[in-house]
BADREN-22214 format. One record per residue (C-alpha): residue number from 1; x, y, z; chain; residue in one letter. Coordinates in Angstrom, 1 decimal. Layout:
BEGIN
{seq:NUM | east:X | north:Y | up:Z | mol:A | type:A}
...
END
This chain:
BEGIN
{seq:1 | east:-19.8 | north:0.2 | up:-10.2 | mol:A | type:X}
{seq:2 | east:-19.7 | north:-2.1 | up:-7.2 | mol:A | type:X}
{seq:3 | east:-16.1 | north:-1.8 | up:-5.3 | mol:A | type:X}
{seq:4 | east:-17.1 | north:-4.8 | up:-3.5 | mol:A | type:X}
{seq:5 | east:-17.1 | north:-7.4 | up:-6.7 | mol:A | type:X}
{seq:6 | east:-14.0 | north:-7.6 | up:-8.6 | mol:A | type:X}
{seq:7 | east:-15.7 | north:-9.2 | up:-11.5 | mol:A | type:X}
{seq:8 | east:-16.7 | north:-5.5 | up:-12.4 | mol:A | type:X}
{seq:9 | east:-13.6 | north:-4.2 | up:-12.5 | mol:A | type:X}
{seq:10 | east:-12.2 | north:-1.7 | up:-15.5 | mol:A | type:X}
{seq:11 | east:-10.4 | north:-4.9 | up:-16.7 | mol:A | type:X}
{seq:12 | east:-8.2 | north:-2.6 | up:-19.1 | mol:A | type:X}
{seq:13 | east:-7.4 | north:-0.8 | up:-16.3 | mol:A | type:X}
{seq:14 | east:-5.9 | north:-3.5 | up:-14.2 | mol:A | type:X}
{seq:15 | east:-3.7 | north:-4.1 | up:-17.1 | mol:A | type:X}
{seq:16 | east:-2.5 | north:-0.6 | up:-17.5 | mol:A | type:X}
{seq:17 | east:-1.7 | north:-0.2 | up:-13.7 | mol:A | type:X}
{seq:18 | east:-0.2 | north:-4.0 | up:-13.9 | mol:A | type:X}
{seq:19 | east:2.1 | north:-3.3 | up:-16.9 | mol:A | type:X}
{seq:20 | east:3.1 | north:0.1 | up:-15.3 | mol:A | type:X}
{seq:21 | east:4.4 | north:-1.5 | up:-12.1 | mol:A | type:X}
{seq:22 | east:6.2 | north:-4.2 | up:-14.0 | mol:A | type:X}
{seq:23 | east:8.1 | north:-1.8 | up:-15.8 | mol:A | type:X}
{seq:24 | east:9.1 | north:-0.1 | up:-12.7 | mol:A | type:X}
{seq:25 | east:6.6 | north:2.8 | up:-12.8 | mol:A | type:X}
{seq:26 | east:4.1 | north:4.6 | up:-10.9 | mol:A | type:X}
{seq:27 | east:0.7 | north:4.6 | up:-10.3 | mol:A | type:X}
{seq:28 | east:-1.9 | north:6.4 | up:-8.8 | mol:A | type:X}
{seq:29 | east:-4.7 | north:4.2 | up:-7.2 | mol:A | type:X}
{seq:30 | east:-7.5 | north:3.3 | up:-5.0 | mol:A | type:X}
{seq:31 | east:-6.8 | north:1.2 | up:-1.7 | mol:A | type:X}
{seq:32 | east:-8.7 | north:0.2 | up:1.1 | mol:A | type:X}
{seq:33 | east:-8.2 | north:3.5 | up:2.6 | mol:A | type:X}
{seq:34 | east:-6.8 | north:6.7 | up:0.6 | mol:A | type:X}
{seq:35 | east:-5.6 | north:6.9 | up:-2.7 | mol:A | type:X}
{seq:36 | east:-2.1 | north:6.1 | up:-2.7 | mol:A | type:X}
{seq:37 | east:1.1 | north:6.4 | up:-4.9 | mol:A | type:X}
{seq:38 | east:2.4 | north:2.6 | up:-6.2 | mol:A | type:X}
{seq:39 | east:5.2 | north:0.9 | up:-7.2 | mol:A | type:X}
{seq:40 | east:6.3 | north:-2.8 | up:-6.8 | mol:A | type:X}
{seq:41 | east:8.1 | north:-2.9 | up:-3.9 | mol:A | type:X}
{seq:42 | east:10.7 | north:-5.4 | up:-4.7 | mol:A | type:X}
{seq:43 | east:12.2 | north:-2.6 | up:-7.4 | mol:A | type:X}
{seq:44 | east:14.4 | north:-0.2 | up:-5.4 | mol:A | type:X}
{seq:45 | east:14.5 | north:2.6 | up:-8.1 | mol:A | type:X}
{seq:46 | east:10.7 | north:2.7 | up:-8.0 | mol:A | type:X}
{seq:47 | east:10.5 | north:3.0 | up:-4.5 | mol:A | type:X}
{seq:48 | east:13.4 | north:5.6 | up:-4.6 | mol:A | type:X}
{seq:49 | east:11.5 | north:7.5 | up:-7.1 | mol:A | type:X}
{seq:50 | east:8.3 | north:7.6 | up:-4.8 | mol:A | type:X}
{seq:51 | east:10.5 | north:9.4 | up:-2.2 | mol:A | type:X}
{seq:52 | east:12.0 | north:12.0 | up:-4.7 | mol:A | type:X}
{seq:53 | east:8.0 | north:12.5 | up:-6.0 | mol:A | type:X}
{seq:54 | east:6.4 | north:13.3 | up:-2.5 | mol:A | type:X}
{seq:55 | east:10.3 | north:14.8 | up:-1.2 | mol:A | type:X}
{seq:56 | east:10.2 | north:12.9 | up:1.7 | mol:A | type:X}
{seq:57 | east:13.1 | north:11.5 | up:3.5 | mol:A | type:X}
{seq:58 | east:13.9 | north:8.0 | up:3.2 | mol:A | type:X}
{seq:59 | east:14.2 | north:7.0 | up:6.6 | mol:A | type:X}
{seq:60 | east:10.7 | north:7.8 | up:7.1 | mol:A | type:X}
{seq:61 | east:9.8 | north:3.7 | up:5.9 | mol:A | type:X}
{seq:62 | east:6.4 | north:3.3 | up:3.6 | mol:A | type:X}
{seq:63 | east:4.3 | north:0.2 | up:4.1 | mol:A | type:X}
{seq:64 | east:3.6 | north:-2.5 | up:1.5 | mol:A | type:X}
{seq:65 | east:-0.6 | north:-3.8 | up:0.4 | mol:A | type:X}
{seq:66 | east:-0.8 | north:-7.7 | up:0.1 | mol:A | type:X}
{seq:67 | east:-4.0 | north:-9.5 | up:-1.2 | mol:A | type:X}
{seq:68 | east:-3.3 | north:-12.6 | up:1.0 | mol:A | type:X}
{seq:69 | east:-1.7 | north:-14.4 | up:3.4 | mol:A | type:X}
{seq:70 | east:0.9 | north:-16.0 | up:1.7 | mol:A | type:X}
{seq:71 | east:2.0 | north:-13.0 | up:0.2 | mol:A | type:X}
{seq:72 | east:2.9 | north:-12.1 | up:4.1 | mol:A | type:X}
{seq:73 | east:4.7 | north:-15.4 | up:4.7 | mol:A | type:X}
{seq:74 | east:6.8 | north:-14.7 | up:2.0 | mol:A | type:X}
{seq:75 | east:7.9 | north:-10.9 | up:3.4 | mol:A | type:X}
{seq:76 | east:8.5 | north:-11.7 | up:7.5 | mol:A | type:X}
{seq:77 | east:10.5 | north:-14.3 | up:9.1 | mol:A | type:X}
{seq:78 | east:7.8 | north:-16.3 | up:11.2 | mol:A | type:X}
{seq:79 | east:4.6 | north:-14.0 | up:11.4 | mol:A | type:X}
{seq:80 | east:2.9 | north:-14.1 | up:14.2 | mol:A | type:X}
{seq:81 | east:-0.1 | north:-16.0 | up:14.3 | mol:A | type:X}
{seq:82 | east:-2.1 | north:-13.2 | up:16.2 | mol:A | type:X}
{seq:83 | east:-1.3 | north:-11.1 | up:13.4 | mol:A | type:X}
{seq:84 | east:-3.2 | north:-13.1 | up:10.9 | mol:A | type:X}
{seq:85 | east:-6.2 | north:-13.1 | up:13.6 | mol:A | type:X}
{seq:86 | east:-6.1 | north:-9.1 | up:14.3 | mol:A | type:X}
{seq:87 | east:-6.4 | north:-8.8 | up:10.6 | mol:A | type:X}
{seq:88 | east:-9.4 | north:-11.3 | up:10.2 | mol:A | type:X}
{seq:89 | east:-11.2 | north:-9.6 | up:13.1 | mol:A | type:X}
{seq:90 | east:-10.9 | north:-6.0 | up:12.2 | mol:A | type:X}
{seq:91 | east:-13.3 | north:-3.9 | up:11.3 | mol:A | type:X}
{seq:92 | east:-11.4 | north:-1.2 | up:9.4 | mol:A | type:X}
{seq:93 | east:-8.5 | north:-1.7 | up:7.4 | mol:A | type:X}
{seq:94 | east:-5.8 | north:-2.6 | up:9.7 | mol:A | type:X}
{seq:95 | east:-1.7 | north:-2.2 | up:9.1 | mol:A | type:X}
{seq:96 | east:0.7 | north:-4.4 | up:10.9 | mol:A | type:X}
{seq:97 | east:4.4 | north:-3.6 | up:11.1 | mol:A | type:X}
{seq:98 | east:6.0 | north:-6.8 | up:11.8 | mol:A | type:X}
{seq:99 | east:9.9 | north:-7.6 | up:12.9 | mol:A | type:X}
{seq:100 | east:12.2 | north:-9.5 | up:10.1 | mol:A | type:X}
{seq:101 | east:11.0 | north:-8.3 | up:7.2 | mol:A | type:X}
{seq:102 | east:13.0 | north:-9.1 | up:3.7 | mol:A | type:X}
{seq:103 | east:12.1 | north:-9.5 | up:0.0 | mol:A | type:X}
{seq:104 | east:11.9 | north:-5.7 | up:-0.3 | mol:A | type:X}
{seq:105 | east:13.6 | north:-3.0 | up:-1.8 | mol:A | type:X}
{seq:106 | east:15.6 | north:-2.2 | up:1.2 | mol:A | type:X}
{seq:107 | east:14.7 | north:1.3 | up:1.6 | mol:A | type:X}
{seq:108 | east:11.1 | north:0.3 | up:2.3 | mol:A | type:X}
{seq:109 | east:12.6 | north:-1.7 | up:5.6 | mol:A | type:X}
{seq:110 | east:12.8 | north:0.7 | up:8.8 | mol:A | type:X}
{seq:111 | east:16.1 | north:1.2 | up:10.5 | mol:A | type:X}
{seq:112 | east:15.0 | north:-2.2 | up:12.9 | mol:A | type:X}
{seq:113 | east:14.4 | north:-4.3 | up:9.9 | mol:A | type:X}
{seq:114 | east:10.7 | north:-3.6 | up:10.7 | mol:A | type:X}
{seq:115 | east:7.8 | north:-3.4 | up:7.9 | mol:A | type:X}
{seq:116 | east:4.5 | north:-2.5 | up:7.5 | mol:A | type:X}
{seq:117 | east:1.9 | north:-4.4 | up:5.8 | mol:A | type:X}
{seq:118 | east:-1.6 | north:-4.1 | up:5.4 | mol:A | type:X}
{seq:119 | east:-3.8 | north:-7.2 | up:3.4 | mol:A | type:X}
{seq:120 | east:-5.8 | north:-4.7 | up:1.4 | mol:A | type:X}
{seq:121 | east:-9.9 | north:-5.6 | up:1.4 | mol:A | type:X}
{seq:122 | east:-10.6 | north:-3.2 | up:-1.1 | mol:A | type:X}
{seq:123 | east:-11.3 | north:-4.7 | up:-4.7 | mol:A | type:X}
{seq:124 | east:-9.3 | north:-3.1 | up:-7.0 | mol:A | type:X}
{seq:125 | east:-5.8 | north:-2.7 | up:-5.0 | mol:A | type:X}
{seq:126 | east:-6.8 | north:-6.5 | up:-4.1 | mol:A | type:X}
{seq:127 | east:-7.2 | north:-8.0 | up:-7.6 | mol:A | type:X}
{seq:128 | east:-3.5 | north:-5.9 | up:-8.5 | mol:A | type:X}
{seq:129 | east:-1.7 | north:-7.5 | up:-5.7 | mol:A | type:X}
{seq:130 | east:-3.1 | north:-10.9 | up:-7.0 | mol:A | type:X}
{seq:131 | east:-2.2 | north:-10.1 | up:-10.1 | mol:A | type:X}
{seq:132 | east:1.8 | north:-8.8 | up:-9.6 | mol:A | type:X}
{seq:133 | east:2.5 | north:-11.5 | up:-7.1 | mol:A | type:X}
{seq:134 | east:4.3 | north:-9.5 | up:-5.2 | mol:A | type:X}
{seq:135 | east:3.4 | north:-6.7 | up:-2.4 | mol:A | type:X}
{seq:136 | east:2.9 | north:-3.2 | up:-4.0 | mol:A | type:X}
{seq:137 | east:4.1 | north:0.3 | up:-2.2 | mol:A | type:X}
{seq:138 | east:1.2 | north:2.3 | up:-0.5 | mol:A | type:X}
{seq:139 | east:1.4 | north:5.8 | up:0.4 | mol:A | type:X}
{seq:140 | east:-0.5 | north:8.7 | up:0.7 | mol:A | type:X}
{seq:141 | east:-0.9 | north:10.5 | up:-2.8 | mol:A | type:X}
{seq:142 | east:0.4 | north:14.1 | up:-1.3 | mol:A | type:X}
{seq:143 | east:3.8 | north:16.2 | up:-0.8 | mol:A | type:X}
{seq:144 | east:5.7 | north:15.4 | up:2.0 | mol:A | type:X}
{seq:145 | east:4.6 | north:18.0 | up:5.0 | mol:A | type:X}
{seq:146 | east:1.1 | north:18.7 | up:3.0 | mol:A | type:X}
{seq:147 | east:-2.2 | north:17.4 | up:4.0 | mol:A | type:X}
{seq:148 | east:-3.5 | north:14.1 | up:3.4 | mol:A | type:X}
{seq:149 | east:-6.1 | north:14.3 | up:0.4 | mol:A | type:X}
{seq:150 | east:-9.2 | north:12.6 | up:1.4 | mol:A | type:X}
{seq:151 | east:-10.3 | north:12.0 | up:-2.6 | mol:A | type:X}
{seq:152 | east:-8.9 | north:11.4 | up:-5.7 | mol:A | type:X}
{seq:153 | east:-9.8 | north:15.4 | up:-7.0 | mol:A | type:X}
{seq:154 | east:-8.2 | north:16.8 | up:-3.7 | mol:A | type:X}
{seq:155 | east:-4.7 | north:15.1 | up:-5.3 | mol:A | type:X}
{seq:156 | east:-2.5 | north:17.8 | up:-6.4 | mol:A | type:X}
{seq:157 | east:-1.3 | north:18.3 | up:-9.8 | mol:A | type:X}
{seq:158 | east:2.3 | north:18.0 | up:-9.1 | mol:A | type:X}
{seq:159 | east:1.7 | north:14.5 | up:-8.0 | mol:A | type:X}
{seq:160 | east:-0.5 | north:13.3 | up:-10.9 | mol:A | type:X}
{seq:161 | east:1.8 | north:14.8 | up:-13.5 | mol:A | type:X}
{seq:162 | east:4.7 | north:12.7 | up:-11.4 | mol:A | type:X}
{seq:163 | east:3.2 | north:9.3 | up:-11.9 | mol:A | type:X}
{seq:164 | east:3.2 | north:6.9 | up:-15.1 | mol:A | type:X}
{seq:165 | east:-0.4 | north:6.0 | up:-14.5 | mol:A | type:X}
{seq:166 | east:-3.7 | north:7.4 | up:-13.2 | mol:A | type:X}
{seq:167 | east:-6.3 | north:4.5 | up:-12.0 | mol:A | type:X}
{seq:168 | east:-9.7 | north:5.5 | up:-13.6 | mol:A | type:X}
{seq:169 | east:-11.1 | north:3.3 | up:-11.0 | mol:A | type:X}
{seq:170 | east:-13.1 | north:5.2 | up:-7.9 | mol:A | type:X}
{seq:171 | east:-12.0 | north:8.7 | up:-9.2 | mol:A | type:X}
{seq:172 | east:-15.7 | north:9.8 | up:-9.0 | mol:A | type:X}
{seq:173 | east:-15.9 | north:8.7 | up:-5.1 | mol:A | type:X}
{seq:174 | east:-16.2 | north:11.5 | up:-2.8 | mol:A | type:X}
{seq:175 | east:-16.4 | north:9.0 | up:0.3 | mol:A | type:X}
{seq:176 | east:-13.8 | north:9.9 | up:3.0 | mol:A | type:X}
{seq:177 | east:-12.2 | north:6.6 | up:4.1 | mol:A | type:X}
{seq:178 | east:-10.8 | north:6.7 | up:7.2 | mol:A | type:X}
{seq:179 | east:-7.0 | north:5.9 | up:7.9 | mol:A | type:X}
{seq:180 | east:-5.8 | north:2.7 | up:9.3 | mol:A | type:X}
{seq:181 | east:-5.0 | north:1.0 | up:12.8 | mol:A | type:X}
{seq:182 | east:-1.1 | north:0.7 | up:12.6 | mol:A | type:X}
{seq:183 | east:-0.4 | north:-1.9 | up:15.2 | mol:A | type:X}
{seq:184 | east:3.1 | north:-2.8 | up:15.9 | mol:A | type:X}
{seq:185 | east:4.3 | north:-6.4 | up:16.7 | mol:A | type:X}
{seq:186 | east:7.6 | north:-7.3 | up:18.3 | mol:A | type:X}
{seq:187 | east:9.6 | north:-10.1 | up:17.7 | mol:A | type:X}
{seq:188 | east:7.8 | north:-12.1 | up:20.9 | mol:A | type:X}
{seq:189 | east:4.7 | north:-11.0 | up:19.0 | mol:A | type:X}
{seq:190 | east:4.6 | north:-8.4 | up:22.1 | mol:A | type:X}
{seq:191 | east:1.2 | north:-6.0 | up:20.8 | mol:A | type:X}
{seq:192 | east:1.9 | north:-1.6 | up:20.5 | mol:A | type:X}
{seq:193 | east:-0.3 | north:0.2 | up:19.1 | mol:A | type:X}
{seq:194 | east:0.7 | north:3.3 | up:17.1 | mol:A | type:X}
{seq:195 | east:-2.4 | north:4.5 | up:15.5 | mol:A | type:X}
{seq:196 | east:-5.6 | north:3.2 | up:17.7 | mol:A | type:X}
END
């Protein structure tokens, strides 16, 4: 299956995952870059249950996938516009924290109001953005403290026994994706990079 045209996506499977996060579950999916744990990120008890899951502490923030750019508009107060071109022109998949976030579940906001959000490029995590409407929850499908899992079958059982849904999509891609740029902006749109 081609990742690159969403016309040849599980269509059943889009629904699953969609219906999932609209009830306030979790899924288990494909993005741009790793395969991440999900939730709609306006439901705070999703998101809370994403921290209890991986047993991570809730002041370290998770960022949020869009599809476009007036899915950003509708999260930060004034984006930058150099934001919009740093995520045209790069080349990997590229995460922007940006000042003045709302529209959230407030534990997804850092302690500076700050959040990070990454316009996914990758089909599937695309076309489920599109169709919730709102941003989803990204973040890496292992235990707080364990290593990263590269692929879906290095994803360990505790964390596919603690979501509502497993994304049939991709599972059968041993391709190691590589992680984002995280690029911080202030509120002057002042440029830091955290992860070149």
């Amino acid at each position: 299956m081609n990742d690159k045209d969403p016309s040849l996506l599980c269509r059943e499977d889009l629904e699953r995952a969609t219906e999932t996060l609209r009830s306030g579950g979790l899924i288990l999916y494909p993005t741009d870059t790793i395969w991440g744990i999900g939730c709609d990120a306006t439901n705070e008890e999703a998101v809370r249950r994403i921290y209890d899951l991986k047993r991570r502490a809730d002041a370290k923030s998770m960022l949020v996938l869009v599809a476009d750019d007036w899915q950003i508009d509708a999260l930060v107060d004034t984006p930058p516009e150099i934001a919009f071109d740093m995520m045209d022109m790069a080349i990997r998949p590229i995460t922007i924290i940006f000042s003045g976030a709302r529209g959230v579940a407030p534990s997804l906001l850092a302690e500076d109001g700050s959040l990070g959000i990454r316009r996914s490029r990758e089909a599937f995590s695309q076309a489920l953005c599109r169709r919730m409407r709102r941003p989803i929850v990204s973040t890496s499908a292992n235990l707080s403290g364990d290593p990263t899992p590269m692929t879906f079958d290095a994803i360990c059982e505790e964390i596919k026994q603690g979501v509502d849904y497993i994304v049939r999509y991709r599972q059968e891609d041993k391709s190691v994706a590589e992680p984002s740029q995280i690029i911080k902006l202030g509120p002057g749109a002042e440029v830091k990079v955290i992860r070149p």
